[in-house]
N, C-alpha and C positions, 0 to 999 in steps of 0.2 A: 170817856175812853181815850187814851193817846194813842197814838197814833194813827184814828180812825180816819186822817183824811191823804194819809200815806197810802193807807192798806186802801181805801176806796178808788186811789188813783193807779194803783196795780190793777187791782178789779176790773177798772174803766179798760187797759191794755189788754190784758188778756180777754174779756169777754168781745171787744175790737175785733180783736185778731182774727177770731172766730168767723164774725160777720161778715168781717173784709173777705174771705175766700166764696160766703153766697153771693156776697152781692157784685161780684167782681164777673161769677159767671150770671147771674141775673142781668149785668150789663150788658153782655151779649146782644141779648135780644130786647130788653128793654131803653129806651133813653133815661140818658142821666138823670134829666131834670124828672120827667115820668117817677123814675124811681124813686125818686129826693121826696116826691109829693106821698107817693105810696106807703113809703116807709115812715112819714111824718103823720098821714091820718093814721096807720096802726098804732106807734105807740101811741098816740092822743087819744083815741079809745083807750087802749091799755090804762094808759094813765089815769081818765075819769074815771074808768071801773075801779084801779085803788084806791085815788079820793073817796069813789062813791061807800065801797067794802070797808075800808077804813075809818070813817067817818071824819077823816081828817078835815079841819076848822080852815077856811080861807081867811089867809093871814089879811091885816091892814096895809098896804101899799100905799107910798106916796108916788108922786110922776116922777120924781127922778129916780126912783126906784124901778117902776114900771118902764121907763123909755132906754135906761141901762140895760135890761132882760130884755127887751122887745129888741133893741138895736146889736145886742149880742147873740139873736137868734137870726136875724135877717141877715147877721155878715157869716158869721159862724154854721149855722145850718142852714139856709137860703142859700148864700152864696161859696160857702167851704162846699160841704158836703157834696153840691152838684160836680162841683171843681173836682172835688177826687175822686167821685164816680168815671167824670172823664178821663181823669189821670189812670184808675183803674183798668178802663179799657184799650187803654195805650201800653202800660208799664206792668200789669198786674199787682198781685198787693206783696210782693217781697218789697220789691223795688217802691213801689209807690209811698208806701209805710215807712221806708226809709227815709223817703224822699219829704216828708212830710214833719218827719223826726226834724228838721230846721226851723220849724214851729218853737223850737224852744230859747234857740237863741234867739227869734223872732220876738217872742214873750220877756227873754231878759232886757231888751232892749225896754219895750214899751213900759216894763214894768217899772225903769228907772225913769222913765221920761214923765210916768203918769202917776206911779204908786211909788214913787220916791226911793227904788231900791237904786243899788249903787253896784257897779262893773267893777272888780278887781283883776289886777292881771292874769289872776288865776282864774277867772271868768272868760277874758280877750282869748287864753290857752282855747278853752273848752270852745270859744266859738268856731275858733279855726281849727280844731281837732273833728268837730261836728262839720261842718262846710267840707272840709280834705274827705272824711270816710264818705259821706254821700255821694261825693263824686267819685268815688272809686269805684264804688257798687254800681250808680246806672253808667260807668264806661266799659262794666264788663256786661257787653251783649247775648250772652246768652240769656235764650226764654228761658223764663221760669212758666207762671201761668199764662199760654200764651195769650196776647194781646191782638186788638183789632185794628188799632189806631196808627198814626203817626209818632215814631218814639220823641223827638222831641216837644212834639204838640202834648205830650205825657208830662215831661217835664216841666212844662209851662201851668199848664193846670193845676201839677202837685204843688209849685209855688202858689199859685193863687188858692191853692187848698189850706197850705202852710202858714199863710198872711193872713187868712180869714179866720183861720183857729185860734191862731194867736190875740188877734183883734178881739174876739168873741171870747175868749178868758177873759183877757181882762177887763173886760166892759163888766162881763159878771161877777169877778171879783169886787170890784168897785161899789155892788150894787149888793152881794153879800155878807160882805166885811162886815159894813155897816148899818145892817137891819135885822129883823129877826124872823123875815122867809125861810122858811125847809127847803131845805135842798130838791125837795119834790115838789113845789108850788114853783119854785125857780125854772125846773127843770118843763112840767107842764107851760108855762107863761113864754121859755124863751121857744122850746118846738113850735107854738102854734100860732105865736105870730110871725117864724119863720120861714113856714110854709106859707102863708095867704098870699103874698104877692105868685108863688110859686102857682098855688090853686088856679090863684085868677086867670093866670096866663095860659095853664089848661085847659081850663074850664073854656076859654075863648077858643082855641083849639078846636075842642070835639065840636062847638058848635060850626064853627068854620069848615072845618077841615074834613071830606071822608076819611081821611087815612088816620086824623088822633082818633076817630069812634071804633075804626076797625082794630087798630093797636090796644084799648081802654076794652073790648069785646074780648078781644084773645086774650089778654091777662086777667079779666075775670071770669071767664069758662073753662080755664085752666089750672086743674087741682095742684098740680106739678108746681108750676108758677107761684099761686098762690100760696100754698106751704112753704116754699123757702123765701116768699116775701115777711110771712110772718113769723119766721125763724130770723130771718133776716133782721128784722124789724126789731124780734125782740131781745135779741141779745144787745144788737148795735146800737140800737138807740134807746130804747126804753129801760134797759140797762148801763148801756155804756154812759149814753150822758146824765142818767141818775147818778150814776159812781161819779161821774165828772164833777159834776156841780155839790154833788157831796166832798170831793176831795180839794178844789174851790173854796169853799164857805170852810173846812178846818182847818188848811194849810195855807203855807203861803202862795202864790202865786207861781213862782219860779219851781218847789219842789214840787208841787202838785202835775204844774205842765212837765217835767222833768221823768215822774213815773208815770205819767200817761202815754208819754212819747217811749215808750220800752215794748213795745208790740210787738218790732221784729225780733223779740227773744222768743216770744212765741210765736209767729209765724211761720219760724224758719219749718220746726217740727212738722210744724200741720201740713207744710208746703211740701217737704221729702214725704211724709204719710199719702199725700193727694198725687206721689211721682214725680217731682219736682228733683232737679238732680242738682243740689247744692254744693257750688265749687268753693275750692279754700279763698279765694278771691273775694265770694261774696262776705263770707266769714270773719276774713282780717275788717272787711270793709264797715261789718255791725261792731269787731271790737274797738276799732277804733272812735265810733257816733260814741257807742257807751262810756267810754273814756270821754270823749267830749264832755258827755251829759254828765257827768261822776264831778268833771273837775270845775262846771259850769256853778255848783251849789253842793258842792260835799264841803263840810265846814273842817 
């Protein structure tokens, strides 16, 4: 099919979008890292049930194939995903998403460094088109959804959100190009060894701690909770990064993170639907990232 790995990295944004406004108020009251784990053992269930339902064949893997997926899920969901969950709490997900959107120029960098693509000036445009719109949007302080945190401590963590996605593409790139993993054995293999360090550290927690058992008690006796962790769960991750690593393994690396990073077209909507009152500021501030992103790989 062409352009199936286009249309899967639209997919991966929009179905984001979605998740990013549960899990933004799930942050609230749950911790990042909490979350990062929660949301990683639901889709992992999800996931072996399709395996299981499917009958889908566990593919042959070598190590450099397994320690690429393994090492693009410990940077990229171990250590992005918790990173934006905190950025979430600080910035909410207009801004955050936006903020996050520099993941791409992040990706064309590495991608020349490691996957041999190459920077044209019309690239250098798009990065500093992408860099100028971001900061325009988190300098305009009005809340959107409001946040709990510290606004630059927000900032900070969307970069290390932004560094870790980028890193985590292309590791799995590298690791799909050249083998003949699904995108959904990829996608299984990099969530779950992404979370174990995550687990571990929990797991040490509850035992340790009254306060992780009393926290781990109130989000599993809580229907409320529980429902939009796995609404949460299953758009954002069980789909999103299915779509991801599908649009990964057919594209190239650059257009792939390219329409992944298009979220805030849909969030703006969802964000005015949820009472979010979006100023023409914020506006100029996504067409301008788009523009970046158009002129970073529009051929």
């Amino acid at each position: 099919m062409p352009y199936v790995g286009e249309a899967a990295a639209l997919g991966a944004a929009l179905v984001w979008s979605i998740a990013s406004m549960v899990f933004q108020r799930l942050g609230v009251t749950i911790d990042p890292l909490r979350l990062n784990v929660l949301k990683g053992l639901v889709s992992v269930t999800l996931f072996i049930m399709t395996i299981y339902l499917g009958g889908v064949i566990r593919p042959e893997l070598d190590r450099t194939a397994i320690a690429l997926i393994g090492s693009s899920g410990l940077i990229g969901i171990g250590l992005g995903d918790t990173a934006f969950f905190k950025a979430l709490n600080s910035l909410g997900p207009r801004r955050t998403l936006l903020l996050v959107t520099s993941a791409t120029p992040m990706t064309a960098v590495l991608g020349m460094v490691t996957l041999g693509e190459t920077l044209t000036m019309q690239a250098i445009a798009g990065i500093i088109a992408i860099a100028g719109g971001i900061a325009w949007v988190i300098s305009d302080r009005v809340a959107d959804v409001q946040g709990s945190g510290v606004w630059w401590q927000g900032v900070l963590w969307g970069l290390v959100a932004a560094a870790s996605q980028a890193v985590g593409v292309v590791l799995s790139r590298a690791a799909l190009a050249d083998t003949d993993i699904s995108a959904l054995w990829s996608t299984v293999l990099r969530i779950a060894i992404g979370i174990v360090p995550l687990l571990l550290w929990e797991s040490l927690g509850i035992v340790r701690h009254r306060r992780e058992r009393q926290a781990w008690r109130k989000i599993l006796t809580t229907p409320k909770i529980l429902a939009a962790i796995l609404f949460g769960s299953f758009f954002g991750t069980y789909l999103a990064i299915w779509l991801q690593q599908t649009s990964i393994k057919f594209a190239p690396v650059g257009i792939a993170q390219t329409l992944s990073s298009t979220s805030p077209l849909f969030v703006l909507p969802l964000a005015a639907w949820a009472g979010d009152r979006i100023r023409s500021r914020s506006l100029w501030g996504v067409a301008i990232v788009l523009v970046g992103v158009a002129m970073l790989f529009l051929r």
